[in-house]
N, C-alpha and C positions, 0 to 999 in steps of 0.2 A: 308640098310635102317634100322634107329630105330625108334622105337615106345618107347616113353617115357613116363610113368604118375604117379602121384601124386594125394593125397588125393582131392586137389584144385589148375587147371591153371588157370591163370590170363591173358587172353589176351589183345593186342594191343587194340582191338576197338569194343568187344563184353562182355556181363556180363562173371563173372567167373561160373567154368565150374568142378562141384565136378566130381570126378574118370574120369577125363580126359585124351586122352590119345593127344598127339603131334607123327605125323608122319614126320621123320625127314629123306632128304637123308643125302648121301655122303658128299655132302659140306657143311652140316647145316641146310639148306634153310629148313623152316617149308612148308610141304608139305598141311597138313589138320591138324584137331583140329578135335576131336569126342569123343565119349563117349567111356570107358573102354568096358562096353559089347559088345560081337561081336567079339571081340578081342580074340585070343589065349594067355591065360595065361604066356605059357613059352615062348610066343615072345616080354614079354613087361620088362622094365627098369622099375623096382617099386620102386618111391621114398613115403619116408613120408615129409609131408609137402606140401609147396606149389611151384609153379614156376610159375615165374614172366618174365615180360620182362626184358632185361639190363634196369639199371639206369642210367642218364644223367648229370652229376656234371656242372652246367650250369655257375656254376662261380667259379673259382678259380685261385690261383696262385703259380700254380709247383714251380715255382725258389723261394720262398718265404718259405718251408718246412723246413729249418733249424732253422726257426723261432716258430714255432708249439711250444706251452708250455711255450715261452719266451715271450711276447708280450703280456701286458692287452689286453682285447674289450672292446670294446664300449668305447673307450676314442674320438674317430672322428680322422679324415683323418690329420689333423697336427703333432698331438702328434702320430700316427701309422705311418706318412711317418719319424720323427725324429725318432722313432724306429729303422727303416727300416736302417737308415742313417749310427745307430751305430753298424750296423750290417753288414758292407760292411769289415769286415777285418776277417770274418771268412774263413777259409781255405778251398779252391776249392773241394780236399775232402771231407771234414765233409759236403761243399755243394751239390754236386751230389747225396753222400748216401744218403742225406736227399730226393732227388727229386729220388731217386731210390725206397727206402722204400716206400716216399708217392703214387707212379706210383703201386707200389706193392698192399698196401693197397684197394685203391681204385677199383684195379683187381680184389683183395680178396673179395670185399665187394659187388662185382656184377655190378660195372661200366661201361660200355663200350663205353661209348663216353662223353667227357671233353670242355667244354669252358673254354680256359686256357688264360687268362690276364699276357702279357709278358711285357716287355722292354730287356731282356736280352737276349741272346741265348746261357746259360746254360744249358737251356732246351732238346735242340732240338735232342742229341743225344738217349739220355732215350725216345723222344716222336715216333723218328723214328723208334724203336726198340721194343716198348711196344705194344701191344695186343688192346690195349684203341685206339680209333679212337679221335684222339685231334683236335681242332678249336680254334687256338690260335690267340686271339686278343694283338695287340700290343698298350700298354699304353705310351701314351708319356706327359713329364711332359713340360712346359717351365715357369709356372710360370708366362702369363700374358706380356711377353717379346716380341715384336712384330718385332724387329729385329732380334731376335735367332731361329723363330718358322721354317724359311726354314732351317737351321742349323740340327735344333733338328728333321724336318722331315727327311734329307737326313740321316742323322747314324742312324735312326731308320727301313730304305729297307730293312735289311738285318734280322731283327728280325720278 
């Protein structure tokens, strides 16, 4: 069992909580939340700072990451999907690293669960393998096309 605390916890669904301590088993699971006193000193994890819940990245788009830095904003959805367009001949490597890094990042940054906006399944082996609990929505384009939309739903099962 640990006993973890910080200057200031931030819990789920209560005010925060100065010299807090988090009673934590074996597999993680937050046991209790209480105050540092009361506590034996040499049984606790003393950080500085605060701790917080995981962060939630509620929209994004993993297979999209070798883009990061290449790509105005805020130009709107035409001139970003023509982006997008001339960016379909970069090299399956430089693709993945980039969804590698960004999976990384995101870990590093305290994320633990992703709404991830696909069409692709470049994704999926980095999502299976990552630490991050992913919910990945599937984007499908047709463009208003009324005869291709059962087309574009069936190749899109799989993603």
């Amino acid at each position: 069992m640990r006993k973890i605390t910080a200057d200031i916890i931030f819990p789920v669904a209560a005010p925060p909580v100065k010299e807090g301590v988090i009673v934590v088993n074996e597999e993680g699971k937050v046991l209790r939340l209480g105050q540092r006193a009361g506590h034996d000193p040499a049984s606790l994890e003393i950080h500085q700072g605060v701790i917080v819940p995981g962060f939630v990245n509620t929209h994004c788009h993993l297979e999209l990451s070798h883009m990061k830095g290449r790509v105005d904003t805020g130009t709107g959805l035409l001139p970003f999907l023509q982006k997008v367009v001339k960016f379909r001949d970069i090299p399956m490597e430089e693709i993945l690293d980039a969804i590698s890094r960004a999976d990384q990042e995101m870990f590093e940054n305290g994320i633990v669960a992703v709404g991830d906006i696909s069409n692709k399944l470049d994704t999926r082996e980095r999502k299976e393998s990552s630490p991050i609990r992913y919910y990945t929505f599937v984007e499908m384009f047709d463009f208003l096309q009324n005869e291709g939309a059962q087309k574009t739903f069936t190749m899109y099962k799989d993603v």
